[in-house]
FITI-951276 format. One record per atom (N, C-alpha, C, CB): y, x, z; atom name. Coordinates in Angstrom, 1 decimal. Glycine has a CB too. Example, Ala and Ser with C-alpha at 12.3 -4.5 7.8 and 13.67 -1.06 7.14 Angstrom:
BEGIN
{{-5.7,13.2,7.8},N};
{{-4.5,12.3,7.8},CA};
{{-3.3,13.2,7.8},C};
{{-4.5,11.3,9.0},CB};
{{-2.2,12.8,7.1},N};
{{-1.1,13.7,7.1},CA};
{{0.0,12.9,7.9},C};
{{-0.6,14.1,5.7},CB};
This chain:
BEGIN
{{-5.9,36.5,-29.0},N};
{{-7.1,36.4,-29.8},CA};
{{-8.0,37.5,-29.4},C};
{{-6.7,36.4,-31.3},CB};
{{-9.1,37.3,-29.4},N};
{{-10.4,38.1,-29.2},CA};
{{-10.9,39.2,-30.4},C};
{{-11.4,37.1,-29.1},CB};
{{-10.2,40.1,-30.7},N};
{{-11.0,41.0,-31.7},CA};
{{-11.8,41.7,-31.1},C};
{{-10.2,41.8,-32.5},CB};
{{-13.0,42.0,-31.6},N};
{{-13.4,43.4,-31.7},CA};
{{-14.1,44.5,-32.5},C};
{{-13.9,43.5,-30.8},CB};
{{-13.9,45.5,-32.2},N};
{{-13.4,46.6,-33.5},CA};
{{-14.8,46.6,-34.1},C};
{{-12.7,48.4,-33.1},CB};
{{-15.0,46.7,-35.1},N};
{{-16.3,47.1,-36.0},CA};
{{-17.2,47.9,-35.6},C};
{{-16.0,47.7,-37.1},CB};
{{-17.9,48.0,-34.8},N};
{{-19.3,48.8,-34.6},CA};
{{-20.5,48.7,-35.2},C};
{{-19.6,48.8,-33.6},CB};
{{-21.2,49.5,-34.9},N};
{{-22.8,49.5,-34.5},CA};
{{-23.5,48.3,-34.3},C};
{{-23.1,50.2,-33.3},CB};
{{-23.0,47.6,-33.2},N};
{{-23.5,46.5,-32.6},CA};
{{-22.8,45.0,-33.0},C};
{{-23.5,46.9,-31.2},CB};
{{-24.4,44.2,-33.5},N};
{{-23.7,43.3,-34.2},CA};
{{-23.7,42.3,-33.8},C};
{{-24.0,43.1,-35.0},CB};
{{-24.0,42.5,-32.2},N};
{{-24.3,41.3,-31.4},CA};
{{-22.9,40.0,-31.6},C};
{{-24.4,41.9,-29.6},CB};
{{-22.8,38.8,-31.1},N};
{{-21.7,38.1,-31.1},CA};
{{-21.2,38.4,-29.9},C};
{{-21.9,36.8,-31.4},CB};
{{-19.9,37.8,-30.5},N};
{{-18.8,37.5,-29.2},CA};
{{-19.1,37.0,-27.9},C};
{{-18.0,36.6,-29.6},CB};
{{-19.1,37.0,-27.2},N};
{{-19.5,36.3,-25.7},CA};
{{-18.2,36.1,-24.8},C};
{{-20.7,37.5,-24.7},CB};
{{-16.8,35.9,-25.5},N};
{{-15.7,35.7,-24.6},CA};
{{-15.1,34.3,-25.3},C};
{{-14.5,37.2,-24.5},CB};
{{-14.6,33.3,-24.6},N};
{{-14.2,32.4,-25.4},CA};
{{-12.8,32.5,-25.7},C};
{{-14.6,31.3,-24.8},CB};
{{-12.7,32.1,-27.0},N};
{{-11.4,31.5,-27.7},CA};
{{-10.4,30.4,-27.2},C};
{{-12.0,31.0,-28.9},CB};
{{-9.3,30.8,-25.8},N};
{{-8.5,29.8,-25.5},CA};
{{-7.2,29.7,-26.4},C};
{{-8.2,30.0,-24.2},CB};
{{-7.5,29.8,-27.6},N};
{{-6.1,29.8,-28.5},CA};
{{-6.0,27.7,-28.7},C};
{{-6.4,30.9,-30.5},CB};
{{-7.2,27.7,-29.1},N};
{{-7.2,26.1,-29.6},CA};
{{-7.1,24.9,-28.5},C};
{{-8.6,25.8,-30.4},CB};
{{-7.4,25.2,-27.2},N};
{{-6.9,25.2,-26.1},CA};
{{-6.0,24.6,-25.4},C};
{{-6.8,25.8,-26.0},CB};
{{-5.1,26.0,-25.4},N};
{{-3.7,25.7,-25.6},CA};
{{-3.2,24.9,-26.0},C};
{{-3.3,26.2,-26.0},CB};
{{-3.3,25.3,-27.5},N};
{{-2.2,24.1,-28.1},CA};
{{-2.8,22.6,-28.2},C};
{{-1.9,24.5,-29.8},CB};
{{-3.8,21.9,-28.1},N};
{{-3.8,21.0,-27.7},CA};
{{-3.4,20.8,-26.1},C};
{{-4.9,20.8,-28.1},CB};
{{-3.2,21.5,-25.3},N};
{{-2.3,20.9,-24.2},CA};
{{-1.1,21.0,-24.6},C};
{{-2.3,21.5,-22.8},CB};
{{-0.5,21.9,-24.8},N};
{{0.9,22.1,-25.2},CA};
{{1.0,20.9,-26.1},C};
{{1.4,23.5,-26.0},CB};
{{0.6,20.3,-27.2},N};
{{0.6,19.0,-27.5},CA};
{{0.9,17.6,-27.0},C};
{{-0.1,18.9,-27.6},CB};
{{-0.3,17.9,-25.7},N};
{{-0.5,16.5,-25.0},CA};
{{1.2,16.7,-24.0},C};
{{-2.4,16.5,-23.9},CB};
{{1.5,18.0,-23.5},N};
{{2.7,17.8,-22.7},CA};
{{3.7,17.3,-23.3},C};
{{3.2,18.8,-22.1},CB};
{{3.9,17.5,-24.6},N};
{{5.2,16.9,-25.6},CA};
{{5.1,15.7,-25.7},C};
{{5.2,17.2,-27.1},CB};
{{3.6,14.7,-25.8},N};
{{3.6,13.9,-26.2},CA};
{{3.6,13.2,-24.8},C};
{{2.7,13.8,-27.2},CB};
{{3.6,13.4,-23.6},N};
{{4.0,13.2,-22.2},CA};
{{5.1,13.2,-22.0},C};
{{3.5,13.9,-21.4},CB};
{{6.1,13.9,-22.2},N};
{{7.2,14.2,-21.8},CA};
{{8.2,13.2,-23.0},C};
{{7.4,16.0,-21.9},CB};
{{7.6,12.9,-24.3},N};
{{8.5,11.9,-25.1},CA};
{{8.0,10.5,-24.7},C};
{{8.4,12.1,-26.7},CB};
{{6.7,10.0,-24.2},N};
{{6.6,8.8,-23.8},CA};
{{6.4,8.4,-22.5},C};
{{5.9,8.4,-24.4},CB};
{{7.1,9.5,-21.5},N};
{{7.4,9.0,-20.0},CA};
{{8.8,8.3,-19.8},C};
{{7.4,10.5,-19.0},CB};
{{9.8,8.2,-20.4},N};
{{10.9,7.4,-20.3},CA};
{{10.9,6.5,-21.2},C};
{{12.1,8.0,-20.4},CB};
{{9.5,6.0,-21.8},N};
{{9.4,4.3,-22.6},CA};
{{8.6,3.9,-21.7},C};
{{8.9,3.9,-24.2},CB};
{{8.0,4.9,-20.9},N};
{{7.4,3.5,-20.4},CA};
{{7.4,3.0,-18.9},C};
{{6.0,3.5,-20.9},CB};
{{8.6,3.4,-18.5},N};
{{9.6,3.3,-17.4},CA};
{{10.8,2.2,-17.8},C};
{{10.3,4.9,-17.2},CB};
{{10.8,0.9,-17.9},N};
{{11.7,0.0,-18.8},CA};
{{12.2,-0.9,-17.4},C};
{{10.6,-1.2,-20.3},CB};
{{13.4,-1.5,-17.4},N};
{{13.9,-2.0,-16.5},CA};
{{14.3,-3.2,-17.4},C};
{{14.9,-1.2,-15.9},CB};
{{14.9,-4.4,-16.5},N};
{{15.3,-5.6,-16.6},CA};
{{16.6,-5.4,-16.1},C};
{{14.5,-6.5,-15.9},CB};
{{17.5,-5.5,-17.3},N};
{{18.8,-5.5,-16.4},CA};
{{19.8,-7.1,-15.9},C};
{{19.9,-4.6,-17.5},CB};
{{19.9,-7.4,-14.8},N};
{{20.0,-9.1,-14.2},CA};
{{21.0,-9.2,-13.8},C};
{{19.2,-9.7,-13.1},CB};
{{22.0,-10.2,-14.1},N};
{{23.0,-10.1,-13.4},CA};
{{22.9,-11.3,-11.9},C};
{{24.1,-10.2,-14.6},CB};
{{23.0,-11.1,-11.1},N};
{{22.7,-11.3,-10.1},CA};
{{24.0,-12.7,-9.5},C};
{{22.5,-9.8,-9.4},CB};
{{23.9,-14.0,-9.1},N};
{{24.3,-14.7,-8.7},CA};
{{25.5,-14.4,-7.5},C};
{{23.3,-15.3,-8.4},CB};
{{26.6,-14.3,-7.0},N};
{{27.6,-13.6,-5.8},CA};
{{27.8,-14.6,-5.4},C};
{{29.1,-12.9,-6.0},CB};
{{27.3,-14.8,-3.8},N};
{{27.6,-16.0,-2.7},CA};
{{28.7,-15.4,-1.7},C};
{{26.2,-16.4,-1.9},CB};
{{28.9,-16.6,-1.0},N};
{{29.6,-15.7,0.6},CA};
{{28.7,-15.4,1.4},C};
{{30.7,-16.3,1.7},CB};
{{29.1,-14.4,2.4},N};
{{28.0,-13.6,3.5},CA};
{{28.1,-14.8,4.3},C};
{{28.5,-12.0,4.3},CB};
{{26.4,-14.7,4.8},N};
{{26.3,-15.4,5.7},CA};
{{25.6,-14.6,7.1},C};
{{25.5,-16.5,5.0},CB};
{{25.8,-15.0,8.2},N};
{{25.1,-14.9,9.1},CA};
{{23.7,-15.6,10.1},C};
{{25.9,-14.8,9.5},CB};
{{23.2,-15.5,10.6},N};
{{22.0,-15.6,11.1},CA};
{{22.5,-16.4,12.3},C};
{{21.2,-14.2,11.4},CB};
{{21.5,-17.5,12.3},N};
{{21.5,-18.7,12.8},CA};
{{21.0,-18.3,13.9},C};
{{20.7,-19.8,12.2},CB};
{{21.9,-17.8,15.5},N};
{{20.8,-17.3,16.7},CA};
{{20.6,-18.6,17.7},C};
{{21.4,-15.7,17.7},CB};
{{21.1,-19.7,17.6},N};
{{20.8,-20.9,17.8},CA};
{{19.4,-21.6,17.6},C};
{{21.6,-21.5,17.0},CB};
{{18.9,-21.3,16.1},N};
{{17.9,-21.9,16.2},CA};
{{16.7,-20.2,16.4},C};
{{17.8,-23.1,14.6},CB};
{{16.1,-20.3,17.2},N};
{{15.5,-19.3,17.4},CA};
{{13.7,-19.8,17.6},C};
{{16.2,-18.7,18.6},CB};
{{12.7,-18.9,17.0},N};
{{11.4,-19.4,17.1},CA};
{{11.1,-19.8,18.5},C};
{{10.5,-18.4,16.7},CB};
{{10.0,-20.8,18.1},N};
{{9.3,-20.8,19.7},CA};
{{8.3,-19.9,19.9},C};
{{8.6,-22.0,20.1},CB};
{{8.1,-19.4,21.0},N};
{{7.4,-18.7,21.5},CA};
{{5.8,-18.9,22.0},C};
{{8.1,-18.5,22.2},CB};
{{4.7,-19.0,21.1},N};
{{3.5,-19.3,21.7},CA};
{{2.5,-18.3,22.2},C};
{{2.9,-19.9,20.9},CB};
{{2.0,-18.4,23.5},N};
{{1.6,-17.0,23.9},CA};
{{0.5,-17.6,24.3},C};
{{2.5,-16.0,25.1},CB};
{{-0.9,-16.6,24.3},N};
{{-2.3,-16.3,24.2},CA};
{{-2.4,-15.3,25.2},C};
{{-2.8,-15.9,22.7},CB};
{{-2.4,-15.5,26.6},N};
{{-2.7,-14.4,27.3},CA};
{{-4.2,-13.9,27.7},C};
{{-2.0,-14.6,28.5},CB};
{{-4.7,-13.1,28.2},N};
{{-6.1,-12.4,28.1},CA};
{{-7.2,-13.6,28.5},C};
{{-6.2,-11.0,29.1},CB};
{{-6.6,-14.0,29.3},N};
{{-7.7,-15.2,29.9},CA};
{{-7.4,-16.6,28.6},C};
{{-7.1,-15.9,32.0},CB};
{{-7.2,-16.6,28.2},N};
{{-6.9,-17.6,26.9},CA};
{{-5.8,-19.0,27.2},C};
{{-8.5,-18.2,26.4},CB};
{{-5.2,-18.8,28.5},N};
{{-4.0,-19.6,28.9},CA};
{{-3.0,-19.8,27.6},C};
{{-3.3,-18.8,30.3},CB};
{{-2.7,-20.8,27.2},N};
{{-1.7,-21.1,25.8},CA};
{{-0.2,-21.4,27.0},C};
{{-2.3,-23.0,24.4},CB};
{{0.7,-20.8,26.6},N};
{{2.1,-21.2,26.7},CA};
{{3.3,-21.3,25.7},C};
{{2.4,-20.5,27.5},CB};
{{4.5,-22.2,25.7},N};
{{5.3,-22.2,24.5},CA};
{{6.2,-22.0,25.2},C};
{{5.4,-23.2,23.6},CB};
{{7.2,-21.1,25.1},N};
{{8.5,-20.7,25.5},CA};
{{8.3,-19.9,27.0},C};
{{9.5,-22.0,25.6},CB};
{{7.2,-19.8,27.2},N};
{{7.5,-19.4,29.1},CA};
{{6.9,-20.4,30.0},C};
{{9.2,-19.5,29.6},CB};
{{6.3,-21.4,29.6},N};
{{6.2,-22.9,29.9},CA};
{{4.6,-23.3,29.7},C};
{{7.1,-23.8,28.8},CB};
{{3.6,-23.5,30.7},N};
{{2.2,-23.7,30.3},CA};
{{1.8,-24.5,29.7},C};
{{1.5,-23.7,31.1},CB};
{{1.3,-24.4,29.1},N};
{{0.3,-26.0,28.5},CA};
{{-1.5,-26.0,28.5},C};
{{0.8,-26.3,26.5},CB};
{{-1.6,-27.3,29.2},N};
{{-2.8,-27.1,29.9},CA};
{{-3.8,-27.1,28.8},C};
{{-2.9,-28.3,31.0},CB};
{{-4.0,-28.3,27.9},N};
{{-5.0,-27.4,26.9},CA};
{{-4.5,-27.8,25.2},C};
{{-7.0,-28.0,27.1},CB};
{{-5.1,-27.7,24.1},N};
{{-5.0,-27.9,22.8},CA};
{{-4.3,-29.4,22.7},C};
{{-6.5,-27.8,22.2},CB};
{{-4.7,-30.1,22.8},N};
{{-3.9,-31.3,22.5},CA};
{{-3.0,-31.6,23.1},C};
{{-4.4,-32.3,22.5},CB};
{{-2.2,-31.1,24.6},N};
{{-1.0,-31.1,24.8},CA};
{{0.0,-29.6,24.0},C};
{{-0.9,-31.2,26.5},CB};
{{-1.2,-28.6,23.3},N};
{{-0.5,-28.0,22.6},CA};
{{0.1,-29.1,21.3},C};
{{-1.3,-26.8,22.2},CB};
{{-0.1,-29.9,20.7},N};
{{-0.3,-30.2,19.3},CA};
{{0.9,-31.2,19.6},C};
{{-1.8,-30.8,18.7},CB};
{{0.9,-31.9,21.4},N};
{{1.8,-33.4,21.2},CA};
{{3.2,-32.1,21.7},C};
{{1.3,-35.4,22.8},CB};
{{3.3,-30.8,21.9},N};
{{4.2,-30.7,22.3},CA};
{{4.7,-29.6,20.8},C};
{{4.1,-30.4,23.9},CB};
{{4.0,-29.1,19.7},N};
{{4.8,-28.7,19.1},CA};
{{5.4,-29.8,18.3},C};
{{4.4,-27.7,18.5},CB};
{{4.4,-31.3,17.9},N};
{{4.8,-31.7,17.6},CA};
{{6.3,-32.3,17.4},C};
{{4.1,-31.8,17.7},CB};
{{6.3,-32.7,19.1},N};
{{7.7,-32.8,19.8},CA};
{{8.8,-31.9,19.1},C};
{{7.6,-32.3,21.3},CB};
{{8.9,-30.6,19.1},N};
{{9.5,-29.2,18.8},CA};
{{9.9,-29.7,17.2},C};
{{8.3,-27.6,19.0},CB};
{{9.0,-29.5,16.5},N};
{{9.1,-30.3,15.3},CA};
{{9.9,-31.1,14.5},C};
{{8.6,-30.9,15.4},CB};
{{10.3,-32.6,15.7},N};
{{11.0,-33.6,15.7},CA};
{{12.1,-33.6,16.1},C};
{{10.6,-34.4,16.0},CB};
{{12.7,-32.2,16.9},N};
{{13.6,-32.0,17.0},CA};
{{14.3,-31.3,15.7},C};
{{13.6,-31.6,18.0},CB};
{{13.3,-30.4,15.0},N};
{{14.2,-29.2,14.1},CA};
{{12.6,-29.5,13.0},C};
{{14.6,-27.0,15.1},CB};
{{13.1,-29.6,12.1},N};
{{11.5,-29.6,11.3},CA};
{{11.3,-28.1,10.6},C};
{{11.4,-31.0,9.6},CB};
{{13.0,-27.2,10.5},N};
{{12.6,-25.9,10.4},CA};
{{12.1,-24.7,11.2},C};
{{13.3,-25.6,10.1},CB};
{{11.6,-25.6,12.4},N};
{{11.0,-24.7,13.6},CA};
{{10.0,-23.8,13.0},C};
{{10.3,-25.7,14.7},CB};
{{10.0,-22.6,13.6},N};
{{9.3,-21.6,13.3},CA};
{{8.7,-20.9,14.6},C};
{{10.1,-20.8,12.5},CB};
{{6.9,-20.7,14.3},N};
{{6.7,-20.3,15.8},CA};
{{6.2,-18.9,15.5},C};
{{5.5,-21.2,16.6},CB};
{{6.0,-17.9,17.0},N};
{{6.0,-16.5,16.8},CA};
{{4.2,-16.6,17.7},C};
{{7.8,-15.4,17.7},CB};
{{3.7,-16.3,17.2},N};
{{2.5,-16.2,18.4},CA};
{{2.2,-14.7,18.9},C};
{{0.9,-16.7,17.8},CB};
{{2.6,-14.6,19.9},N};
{{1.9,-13.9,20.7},CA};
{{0.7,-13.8,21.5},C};
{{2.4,-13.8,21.1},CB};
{{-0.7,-13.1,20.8},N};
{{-1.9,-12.9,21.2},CA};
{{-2.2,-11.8,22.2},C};
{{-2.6,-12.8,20.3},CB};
{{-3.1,-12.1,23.3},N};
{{-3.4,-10.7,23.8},CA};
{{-4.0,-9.7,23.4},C};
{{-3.7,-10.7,24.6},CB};
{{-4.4,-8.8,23.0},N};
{{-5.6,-7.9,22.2},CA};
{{-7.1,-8.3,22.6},C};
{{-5.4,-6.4,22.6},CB};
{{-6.9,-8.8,23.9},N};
{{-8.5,-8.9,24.7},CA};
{{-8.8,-10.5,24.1},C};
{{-8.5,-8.6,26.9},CB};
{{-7.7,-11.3,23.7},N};
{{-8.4,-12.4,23.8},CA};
{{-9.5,-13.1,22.5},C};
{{-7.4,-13.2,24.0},CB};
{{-10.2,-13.8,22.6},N};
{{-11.7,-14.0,21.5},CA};
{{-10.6,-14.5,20.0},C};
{{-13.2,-15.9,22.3},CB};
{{-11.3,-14.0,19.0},N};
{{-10.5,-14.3,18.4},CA};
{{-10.6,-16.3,17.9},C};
{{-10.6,-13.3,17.4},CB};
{{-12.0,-16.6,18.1},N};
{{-11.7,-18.2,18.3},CA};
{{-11.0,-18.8,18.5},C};
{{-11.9,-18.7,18.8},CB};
{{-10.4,-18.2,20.0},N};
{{-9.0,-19.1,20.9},CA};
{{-7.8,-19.2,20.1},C};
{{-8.5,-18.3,22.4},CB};
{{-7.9,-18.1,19.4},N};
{{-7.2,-17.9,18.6},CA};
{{-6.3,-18.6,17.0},C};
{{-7.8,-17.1,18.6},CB};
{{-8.0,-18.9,16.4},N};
{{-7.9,-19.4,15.2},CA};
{{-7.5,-20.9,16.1},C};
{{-9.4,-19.1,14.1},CB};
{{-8.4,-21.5,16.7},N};
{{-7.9,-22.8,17.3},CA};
{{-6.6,-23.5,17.5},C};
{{-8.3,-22.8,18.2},CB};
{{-5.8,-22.2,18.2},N};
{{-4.8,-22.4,18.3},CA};
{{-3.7,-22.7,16.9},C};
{{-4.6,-21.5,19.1},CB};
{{-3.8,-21.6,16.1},N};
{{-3.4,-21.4,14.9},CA};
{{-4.1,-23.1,13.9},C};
{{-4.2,-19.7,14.5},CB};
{{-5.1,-23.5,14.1},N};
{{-5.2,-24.6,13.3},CA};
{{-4.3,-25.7,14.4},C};
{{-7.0,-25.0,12.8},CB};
{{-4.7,-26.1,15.3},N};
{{-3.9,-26.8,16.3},CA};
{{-2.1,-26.8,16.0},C};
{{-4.3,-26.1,17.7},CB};
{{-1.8,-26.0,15.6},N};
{{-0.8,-25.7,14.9},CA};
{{0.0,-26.4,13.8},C};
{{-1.2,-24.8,14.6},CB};
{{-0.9,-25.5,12.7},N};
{{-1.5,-26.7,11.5},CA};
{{-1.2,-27.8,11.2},C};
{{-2.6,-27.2,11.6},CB};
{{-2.2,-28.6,12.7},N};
{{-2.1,-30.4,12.6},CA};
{{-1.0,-30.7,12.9},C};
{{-2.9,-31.3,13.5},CB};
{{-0.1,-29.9,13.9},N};
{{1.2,-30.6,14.1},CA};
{{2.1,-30.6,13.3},C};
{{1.9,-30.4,15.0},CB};
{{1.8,-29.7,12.1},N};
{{2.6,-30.0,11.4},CA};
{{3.2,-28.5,11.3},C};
{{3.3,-31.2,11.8},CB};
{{3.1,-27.6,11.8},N};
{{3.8,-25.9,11.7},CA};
{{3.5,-25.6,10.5},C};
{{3.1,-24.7,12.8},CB};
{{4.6,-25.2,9.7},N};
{{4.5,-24.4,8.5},CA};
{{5.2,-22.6,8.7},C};
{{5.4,-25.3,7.2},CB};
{{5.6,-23.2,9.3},N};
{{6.2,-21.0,10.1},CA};
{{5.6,-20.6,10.9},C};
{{7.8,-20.6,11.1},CB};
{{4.5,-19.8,10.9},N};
{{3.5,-18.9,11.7},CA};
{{3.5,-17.9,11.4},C};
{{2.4,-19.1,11.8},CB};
{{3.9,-17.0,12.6},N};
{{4.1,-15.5,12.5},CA};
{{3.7,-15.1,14.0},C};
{{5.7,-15.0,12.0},CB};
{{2.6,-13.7,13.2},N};
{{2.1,-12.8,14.3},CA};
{{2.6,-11.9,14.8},C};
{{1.2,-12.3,14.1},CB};
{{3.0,-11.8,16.1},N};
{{3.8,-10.5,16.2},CA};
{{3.0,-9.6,17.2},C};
{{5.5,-10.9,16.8},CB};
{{3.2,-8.2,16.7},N};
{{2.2,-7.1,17.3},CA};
{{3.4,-5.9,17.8},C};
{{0.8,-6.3,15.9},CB};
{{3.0,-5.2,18.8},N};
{{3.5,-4.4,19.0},CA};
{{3.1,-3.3,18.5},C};
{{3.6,-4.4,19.9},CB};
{{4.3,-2.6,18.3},N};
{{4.5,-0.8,17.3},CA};
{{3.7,0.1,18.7},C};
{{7.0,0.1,17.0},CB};
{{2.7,1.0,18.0},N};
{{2.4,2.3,18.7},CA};
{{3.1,3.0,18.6},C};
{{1.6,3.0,18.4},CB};
């Protein structure tokens, strides 16, 4: 607290009062510290127990690649343009309908060739499309 002693001079105080301050933080931390573990609430689930399974390396994605010049290939394998892309995932398809494809794009290529491909896709019927990029 701020006293000062009785003088001469009757000017006011010019230092502020951090008493009231205080205790309103000291407040607000109590009232922080009693309602940080309500409102932290969990769901407790009991969870379904199957047998382990393993990973199907049989069925493995196809591979669609976008190289800089905008050449489309699937597996390693060229395909000359869009619509023998479409009759040949379609193909892929009718073998496995859970086929899943991985595209690989080149960084340089337009992204048009791109989206095209990706709807070309689409029509044949692909519901598993995934981009894969490489880690820096």
């Amino acid at each position: 607290m701020a006293f000062k002693p009785q003088s001469e001079d009757e000017n006011a105080m010019s230092e502020i009062n951090v008493t009231p301050l205080v205790d309103v933080m000291l407040v607000l931390v109590i009232i922080l510290l009693i309602t940080a573990p309500l409102v932290t609430q969990s769901v407790h689930v009991k969870l379904p127990k199957t047998v382990e399974t393993s990973a199907d390396i049989h069925q493995q994605p196809l591979q669609l690649d976008i190289d800089a010049q905008g050449a489309i290939s699937i597996n390693k394998n060229p395909i000359a343009d869009l619509a023998a892309l479409e009759i040949a995932l379609k193909a892929e398809l009718a073998k496995n309908p859970e086929i899943g494809v991985h595209l690989y794009a080149d960084q340089t290529v337009v992204y048009a060739k791109v989206a095209e491909v990706i709807t070309t896709a689409h029509h044949a019927g692909i519901s598993k499309l995934a981009f894969v990029t490489l880690e820096q």
